[in-house]
Each structure stands twice: as structure tokens, then as C-alpha cells.
C-alpha positions in Angstrom: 0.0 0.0 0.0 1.6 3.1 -0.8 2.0 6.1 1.9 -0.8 8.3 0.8 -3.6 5.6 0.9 -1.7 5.1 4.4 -2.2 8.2 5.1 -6.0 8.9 3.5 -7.1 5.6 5.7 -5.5 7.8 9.0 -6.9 11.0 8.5 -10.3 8.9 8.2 -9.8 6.9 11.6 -8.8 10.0 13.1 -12.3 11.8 11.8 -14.2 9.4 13.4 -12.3 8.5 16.8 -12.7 13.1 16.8 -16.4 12.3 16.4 -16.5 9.5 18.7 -15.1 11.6 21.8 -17.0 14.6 21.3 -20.1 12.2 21.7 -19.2 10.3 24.6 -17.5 12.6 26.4 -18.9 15.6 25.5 -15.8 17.9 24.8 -15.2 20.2 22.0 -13.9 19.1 19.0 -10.7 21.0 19.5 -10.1 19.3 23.0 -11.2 15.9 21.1 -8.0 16.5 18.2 -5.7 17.5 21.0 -6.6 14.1 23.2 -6.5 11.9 20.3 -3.3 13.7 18.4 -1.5 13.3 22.0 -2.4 10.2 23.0 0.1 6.5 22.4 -2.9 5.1 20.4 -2.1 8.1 17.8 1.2 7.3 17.4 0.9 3.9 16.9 -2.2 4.6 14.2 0.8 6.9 12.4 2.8 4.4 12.5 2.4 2.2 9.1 4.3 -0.6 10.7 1.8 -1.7 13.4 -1.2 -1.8 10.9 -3.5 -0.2 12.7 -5.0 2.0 9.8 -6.4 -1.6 8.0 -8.4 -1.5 11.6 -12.2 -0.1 12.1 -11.7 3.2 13.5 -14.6 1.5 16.6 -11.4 -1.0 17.3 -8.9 1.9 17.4 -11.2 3.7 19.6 -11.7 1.4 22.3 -7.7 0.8 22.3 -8.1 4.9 22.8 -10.9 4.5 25.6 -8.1 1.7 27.2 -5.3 4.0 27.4 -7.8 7.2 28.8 -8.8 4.7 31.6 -5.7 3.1 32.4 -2.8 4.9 30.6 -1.4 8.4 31.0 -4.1 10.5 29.5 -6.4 11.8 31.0 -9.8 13.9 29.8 -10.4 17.2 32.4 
């Protein structure tokens, strides 16, 4: 797969996983990017060699809702 379907299937989890914490948690979109572009689940959905951007963006979430609850994130 080349780098910029890599990078059209990230920007699309990312949409969502925005979309999915401004629902449940009720936060601005703004404060939504900054969780998700911060958080260790980011990082490893930028990075192509872990696979994560063949996932669903609902499984990237709830490896997202892990970290919040148990890692070092945390949503003020």
C-alpha cells in the first residue's frame, strides 16, 4: 500500500475517533484533536508498521478509551 492511501485511511480513523469523543464525552472538537493527536494510540495509528489503519476506526477507539482509563491521559 503506498503512503498516501496510508495516510487517507488515518486521517479517516482520526475523523471518526474526533467524532467519537465529542459524543461520549462531550468535549469540543478541538479538545477531542488534542486528546487523540496526544495520546500513544495516535502514534501507533501513524505508524504504518503496526497496521493499525487496516483496523475499524470503533477498534482503534476502544484501544483509545483503554489508554484514557488506564494509561497516561487523561480527559479534564
Amino acid at each position: 500500500m503506498n503512503d498516501k492511501r496510508i495516510k487517507y485511511l488515518i486521517e479517516g480513523i482520526s475523523k471518526d475517533i474526533t467524532a467519537y469523543l465529542m459524543e461520549d464525552k462531550g468535549i469540543k472538537m478541538t479538545d477531542a484533536i488534542s486528546v487523540f493527536h496526544n495520546s500513544e494510540t495516535f502514534a501507533k495509528l501513524s505508524d504504518p508498521n503496526t497496521g493499525l489503519y487496516i483496523v475499524s476506526s470503533a477498534y482503534v477507539y476502544e484501544i483509545l478509551k483503554a489508554e484514557l482509563r488506564f494509561g497516561k491521559i487523561t480527559l479534564e
